[in-house]
C-alpha positions in Angstrom: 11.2 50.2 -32.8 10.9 46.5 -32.4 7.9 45.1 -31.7 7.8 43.1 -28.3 7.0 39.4 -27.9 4.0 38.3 -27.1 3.8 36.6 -23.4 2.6 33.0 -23.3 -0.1 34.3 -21.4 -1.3 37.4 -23.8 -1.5 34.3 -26.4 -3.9 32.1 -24.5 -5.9 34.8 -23.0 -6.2 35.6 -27.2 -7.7 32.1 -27.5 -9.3 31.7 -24.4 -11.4 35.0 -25.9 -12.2 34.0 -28.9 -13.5 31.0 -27.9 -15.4 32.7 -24.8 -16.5 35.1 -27.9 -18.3 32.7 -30.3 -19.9 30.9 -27.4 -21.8 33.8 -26.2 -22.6 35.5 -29.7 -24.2 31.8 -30.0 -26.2 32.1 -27.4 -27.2 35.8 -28.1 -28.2 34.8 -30.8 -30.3 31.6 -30.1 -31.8 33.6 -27.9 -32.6 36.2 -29.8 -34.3 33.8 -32.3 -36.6 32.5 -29.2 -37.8 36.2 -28.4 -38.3 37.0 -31.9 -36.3 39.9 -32.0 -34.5 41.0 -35.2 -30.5 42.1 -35.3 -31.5 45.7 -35.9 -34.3 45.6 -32.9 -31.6 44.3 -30.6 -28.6 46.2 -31.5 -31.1 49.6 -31.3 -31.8 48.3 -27.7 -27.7 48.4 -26.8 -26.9 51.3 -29.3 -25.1 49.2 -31.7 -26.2 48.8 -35.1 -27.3 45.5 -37.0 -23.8 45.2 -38.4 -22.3 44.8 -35.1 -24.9 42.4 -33.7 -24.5 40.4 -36.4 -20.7 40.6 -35.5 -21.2 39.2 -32.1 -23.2 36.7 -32.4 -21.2 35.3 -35.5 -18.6 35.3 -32.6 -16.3 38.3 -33.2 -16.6 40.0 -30.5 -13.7 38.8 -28.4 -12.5 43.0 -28.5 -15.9 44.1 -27.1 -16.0 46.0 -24.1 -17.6 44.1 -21.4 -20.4 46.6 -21.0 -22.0 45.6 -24.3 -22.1 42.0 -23.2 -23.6 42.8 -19.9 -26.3 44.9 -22.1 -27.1 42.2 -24.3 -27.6 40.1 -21.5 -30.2 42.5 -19.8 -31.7 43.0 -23.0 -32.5 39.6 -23.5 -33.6 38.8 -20.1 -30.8 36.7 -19.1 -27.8 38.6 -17.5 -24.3 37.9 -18.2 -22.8 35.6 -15.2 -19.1 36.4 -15.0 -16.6 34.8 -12.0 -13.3 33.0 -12.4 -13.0 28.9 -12.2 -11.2 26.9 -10.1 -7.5 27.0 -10.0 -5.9 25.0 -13.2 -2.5 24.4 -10.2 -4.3 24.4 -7.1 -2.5 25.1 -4.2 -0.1 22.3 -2.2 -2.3 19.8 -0.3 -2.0 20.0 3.0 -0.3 16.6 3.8 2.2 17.1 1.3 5.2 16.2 3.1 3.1 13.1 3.9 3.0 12.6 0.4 6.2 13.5 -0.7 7.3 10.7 2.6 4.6 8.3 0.3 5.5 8.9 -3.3 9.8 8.5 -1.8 9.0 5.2 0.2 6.8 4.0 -2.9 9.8 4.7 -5.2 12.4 3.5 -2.7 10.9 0.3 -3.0 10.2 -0.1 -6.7 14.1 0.1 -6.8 14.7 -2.4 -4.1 12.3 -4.8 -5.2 9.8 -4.8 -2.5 6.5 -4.8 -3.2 4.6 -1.6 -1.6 1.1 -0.6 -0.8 -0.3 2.7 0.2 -2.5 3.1 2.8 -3.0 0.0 3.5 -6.1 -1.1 5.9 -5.3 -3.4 8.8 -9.3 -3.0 10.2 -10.9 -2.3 7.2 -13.9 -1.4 9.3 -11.4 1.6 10.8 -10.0 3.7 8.0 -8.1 5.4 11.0 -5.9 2.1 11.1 -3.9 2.0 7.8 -0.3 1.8 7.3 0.7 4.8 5.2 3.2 2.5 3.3 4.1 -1.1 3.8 6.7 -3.1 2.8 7.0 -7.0 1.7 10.3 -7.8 2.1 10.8 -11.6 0.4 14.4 -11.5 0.7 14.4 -10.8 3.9 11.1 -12.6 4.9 9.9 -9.3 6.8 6.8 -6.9 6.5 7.9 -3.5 7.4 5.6 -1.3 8.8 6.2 2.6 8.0 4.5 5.3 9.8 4.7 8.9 8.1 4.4 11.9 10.5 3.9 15.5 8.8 3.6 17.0 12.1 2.3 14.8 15.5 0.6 17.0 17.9 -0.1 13.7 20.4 3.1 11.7 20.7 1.6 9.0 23.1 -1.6 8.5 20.6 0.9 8.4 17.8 2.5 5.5 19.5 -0.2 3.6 20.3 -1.6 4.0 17.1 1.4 2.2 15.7 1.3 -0.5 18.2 -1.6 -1.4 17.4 -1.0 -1.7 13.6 2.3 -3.4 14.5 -0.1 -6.1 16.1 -3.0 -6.5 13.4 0.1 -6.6 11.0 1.5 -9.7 12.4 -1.7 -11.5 10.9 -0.5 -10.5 7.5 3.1 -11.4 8.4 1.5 -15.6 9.2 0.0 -15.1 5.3 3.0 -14.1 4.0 5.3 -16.8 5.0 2.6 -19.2 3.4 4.0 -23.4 4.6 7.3 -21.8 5.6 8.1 -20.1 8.8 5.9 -16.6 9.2 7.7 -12.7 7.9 8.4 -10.6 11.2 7.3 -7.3 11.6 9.1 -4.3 11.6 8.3 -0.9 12.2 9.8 2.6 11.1 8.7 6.0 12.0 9.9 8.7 8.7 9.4 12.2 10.2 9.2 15.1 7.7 12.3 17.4 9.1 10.5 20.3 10.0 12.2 22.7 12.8 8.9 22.1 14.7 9.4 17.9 14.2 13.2 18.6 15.2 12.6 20.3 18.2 9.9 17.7 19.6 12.6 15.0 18.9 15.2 17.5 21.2 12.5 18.0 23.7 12.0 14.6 24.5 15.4 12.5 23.7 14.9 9.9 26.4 11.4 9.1 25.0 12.3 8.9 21.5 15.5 6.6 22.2 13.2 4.5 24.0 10.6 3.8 21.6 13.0 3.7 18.6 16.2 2.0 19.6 17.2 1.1 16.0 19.8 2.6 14.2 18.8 5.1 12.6 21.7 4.9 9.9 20.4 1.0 9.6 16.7 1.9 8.5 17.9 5.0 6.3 20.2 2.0 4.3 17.5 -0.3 4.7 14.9 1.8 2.9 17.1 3.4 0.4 19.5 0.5 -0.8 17.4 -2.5 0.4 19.3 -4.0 3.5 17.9 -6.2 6.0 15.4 -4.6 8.3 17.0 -4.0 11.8 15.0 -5.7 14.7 14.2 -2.7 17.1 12.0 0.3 15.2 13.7 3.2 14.2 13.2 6.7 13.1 14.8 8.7 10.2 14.3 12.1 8.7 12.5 13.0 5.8 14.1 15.8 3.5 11.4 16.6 1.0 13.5 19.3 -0.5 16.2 16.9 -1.2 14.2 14.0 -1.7 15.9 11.6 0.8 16.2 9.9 4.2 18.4 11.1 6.6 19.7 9.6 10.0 18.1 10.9 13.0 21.5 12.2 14.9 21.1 11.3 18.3 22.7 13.3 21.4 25.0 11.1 23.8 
């Protein structure tokens, strides 16, 4: 009968044993130095015999039940502490699709040849006001202002919020344009499509046409292939699954 293939995980558990193994027969053993207890002494205290403890603390005793360990802890006076560590892939963060809206906006722009910063701080005393990615648009002579919304549970404090970094952004539009004439603002809103973002954006149409009159199809090209900001703010989608912006479809 054929002999089955080891798992990837049978061969680092292997590994991770022997190497879990020589660490603790070193410290039996340093131990055991410090007490002055010979091999024999200490093996007849766990009912092993001197062979054996010298096995162990030479490190081979990856195979060894974990009852021995835990005895040659007690019988040293220093019990065995066991637990797992940390996650090696820890779970998703909770403001990935924040992220994900980050890392694409980032990207978008490396590939349009706008120069990007993250989080940038508009009241540095405030770390509340920060753009979550904004744009320097040369060609274009426009700063564009890009708002990221995993989920917003206060709509009209979302908007203000953006108003006023709108506003402290205009200071670094006057620094941009240097002796020529200053870089306008312009603002986008990238929601992650989520049913519950979708059905906020059904709930309140009028409101959302209001605040964002751009087209939505403008700002999608605009951030993915570069075009010229539209004036009035818009709104697009965010599929993190596809890795995109999508027009925000608006009811007539």
């Amino acid at each position: 009968m054929p002999r089955r293939r080891r798992t990837d995980a049978q061969v680092q558990a292997d590994r991770e044993s022997t190497r879990l193994a020589t660490t603790l027969g070193g410290e039996v053993r340093a131990t055991r130095r410090r007490r002055r207890v010979t091999q024999a002494v200490l093996g007849a205290r766990i009912g092993v015999g001197q062979g054996r403890t010298s096995e162990l603390e030479r490190g081979a005793g990856a195979s060894a039940p974990l009852d021995t360990w835990v005895a040659l802890g007690m019988a040293l006076g220093r019990p065995l502490a066991v637990g797992f560590s940390r996650d090696i892939v820890p779970d998703a963060p909770v403001d990935a699709g924040h992220l994900a809206g980050q890392e694409l906006l980032l990207r978008l722009a490396r590939a349009t040849g706008r120069r990007a910063l993250a989080e940038l701080p508009t009241r540095p005393s405030d770390p509340a006001r920060s753009i979550d990615v904004c744009l320097r648009d040369d060609r274009n002579r426009a700063i564009i202002v890009n708002e990221i919304w995993n989920r917003c549970d206060d709509v009209g404090a979302a908007y203000r919020a953006t108003n006023h970094k709108i506003a402290e952004a205009e200071r670094l539009a006057v620094l941009a344009g240097g002796d020529g004439p200053p870089y306008r603002v312009a603002t986008c809103w990238v929601m992650v499509d989520t049913a519950a973002n979708r059905h906020l954006v059904r709930t309140y149409p009028e409101l959302f046409a209001a605040r964002f009159e751009g087209s939505s199809r403008d700002w999608v090209r605009c951030l993915t292939d570069g075009g010229r900001p539209p004036i009035p703010p818009g709104l697009v989608w965010l599929d993190t699954r596809a890795g995109r912006l999508v027009p925000v479809r608006r009811r007539r």
